[in-house]
C-alpha positions, 0 to 999 in steps of 0.5 A: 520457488523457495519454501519459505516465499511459498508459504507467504504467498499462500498464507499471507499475501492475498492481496492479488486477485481482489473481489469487491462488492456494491455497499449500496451507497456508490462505494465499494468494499473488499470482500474476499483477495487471493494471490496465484503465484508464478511458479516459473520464476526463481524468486516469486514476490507478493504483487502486493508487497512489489507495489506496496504504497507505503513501502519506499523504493530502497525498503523494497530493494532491502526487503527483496535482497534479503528474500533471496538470501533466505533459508526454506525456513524463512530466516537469512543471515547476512551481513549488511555490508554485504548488502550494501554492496550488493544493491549499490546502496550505502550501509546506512541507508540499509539499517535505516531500511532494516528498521523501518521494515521491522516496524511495518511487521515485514521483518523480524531482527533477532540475535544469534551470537554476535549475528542478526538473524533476519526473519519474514513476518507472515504478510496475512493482515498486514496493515500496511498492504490493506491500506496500500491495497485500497489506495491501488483500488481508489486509483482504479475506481475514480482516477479513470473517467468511469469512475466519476459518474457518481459526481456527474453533477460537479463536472457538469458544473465546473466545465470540461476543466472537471475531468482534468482538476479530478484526476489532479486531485486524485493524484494530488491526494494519494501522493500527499495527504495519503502518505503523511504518517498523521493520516495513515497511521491511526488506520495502521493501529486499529488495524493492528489492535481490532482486526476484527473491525477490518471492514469498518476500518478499510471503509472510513479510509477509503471514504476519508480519502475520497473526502480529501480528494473532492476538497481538494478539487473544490479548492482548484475548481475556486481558485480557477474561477470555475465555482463561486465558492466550495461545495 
C-alpha cells in the first residue's frame, strides 16, 4: 500500500467498521468507526470515500485517478489532459471535479511554477463522509422490514401496501430531498465550525431525515387512499 493511503486509512478514514449505540428513544447514534484495510491490494481506498453519498461517480474517478498518481508524501503532479485521457472523460468535466473535490476538503490545489501540485486532505472528520455515513446507516436501519418496528402502528394502518410505500419513501428521500444542498450543507457547516457538537449534529440529520421520510409516506398512504388524512 502507498504511504501516503496508509496514512489516510489510519489517520482518517475511520468510517468502516461503525459501532452504534440505543439512545433510548428508538434511535441510534455512532459511537466509535475504525477502517481495517486490505493490505493485498495495490491501491487500497477508504470504503467510506468509495461509497461516499455526496461524492458523484465522475468526482470519484477524478479523486481515485489522482490517488494513484501520488507520491509516498501525498502530493501528485499531473496534467489534467493527461487524466482526461485517462478516465475517458473530458478535460472540463475533470477541473469541474477537481474543484468540487477541493471544496469538500478531499484535495488541496497549490502552485508549483506554472504546475498544480494536488495534495490529499486527511478524511478525520470530513463532513461529508459522517453525513454520507448516517445516510448508509439509515438505509440499513429502516429500509429492511427489521427496521420498522417502531412504526408498527402506521403499517398495521395503512395495510399490507405499508412495507411497499416505506421502503418507496425511503429511497424517495435519500435520493432526493438528502442531496439538495439546502438540506445538507448547514450540516456540512456546523460540522466544520463546531466539531465538538458531532454528536448533536449527526442526530438532528439523522432525525430530519427520518421526518421527511415518514411525510412523505403520509403523503403516498393519502394520495392512495390508504389514510384519511397525514398523521
Amino acid at each position: 500500500m502507498k504511504k501516503f493511503i496508509e496514512g489516510i486509512v489510519y489517520d482518517g478514514a475511520r468510517m468502516v467498521k461503525t459501532e452504534f449505540k440505543d439512545r433510548g428513544d428508538g434511535h441510534t447514534v455512532i459511537t466509535r468507526s475504525s477502517i481495517v484495510p486490505n493490505l493485498e491490494k495495490f491501491l487500497t481506498l477508504p470504503e467510506n470515500v468509495k461509497r461516499c453519498y455526496y461524492l458523484d461517480a465522475n468526482e470519484k474517478l477524478v479523486l481515485f485517478e489522482l490517488y494513484s498518481w501520488a507520491k509516498d508524501d501525498g502530493k501528485c503532479q499531473v496534467a489534467m489532459d493527461l487524466v482526461s485521457l485517462k478516465l475517458g472523460i473530458s478535460e472540463r468535466t475533470v477541473r469541474t471535479c477537481v474543484k468540487k473535490l477541493t471544496g469538500k476538503k478531499f484535495v488541496q490545489v497549490s502552485k508549483q511554477g506554472r504546475a498544480n501540485i494536488y495534495k490529499f486532505d486527511n478524511l478525520k472528520d470530513n463532513p461529508y463522509l459522517i453525513l454520507s455515513e448516517v445516510i448508509h446507516n439509515i438505509v440499513a436501519e429502516y429500509y429492511y422490514k427489521s427496521g420498522l418496528r417502531q412504526y408498527e402502528d402506521w403499517i398495521q394502518e395503512v395495510g399490507g401496501e405499508g412495507i411497499r410505500l416505506w421502503r418507496e419513501a425511503v429511497i424517495d428521500t435519500l435520493a432526493k430531498e438528502a442531496k439538495k444542498e439546502t438540506f445538507y450543507e448547514p450540516y456540512v457547516l456546523r460540522l466544520t465550525e463546531t466539531p465538538d457538537n458531532y454528536d448533536t449534529i449527526v442526530t438532528e440529520f439523522s432525525d430530519e431525515l427520518l421526518r421527511l421520510i415518514l411525510e412523505n409516506c403520509n403523503r403516498k398512504a393519502t394520495k392512495l387512499g390508504l389514510m384519511s388524512e397525514a398523521v
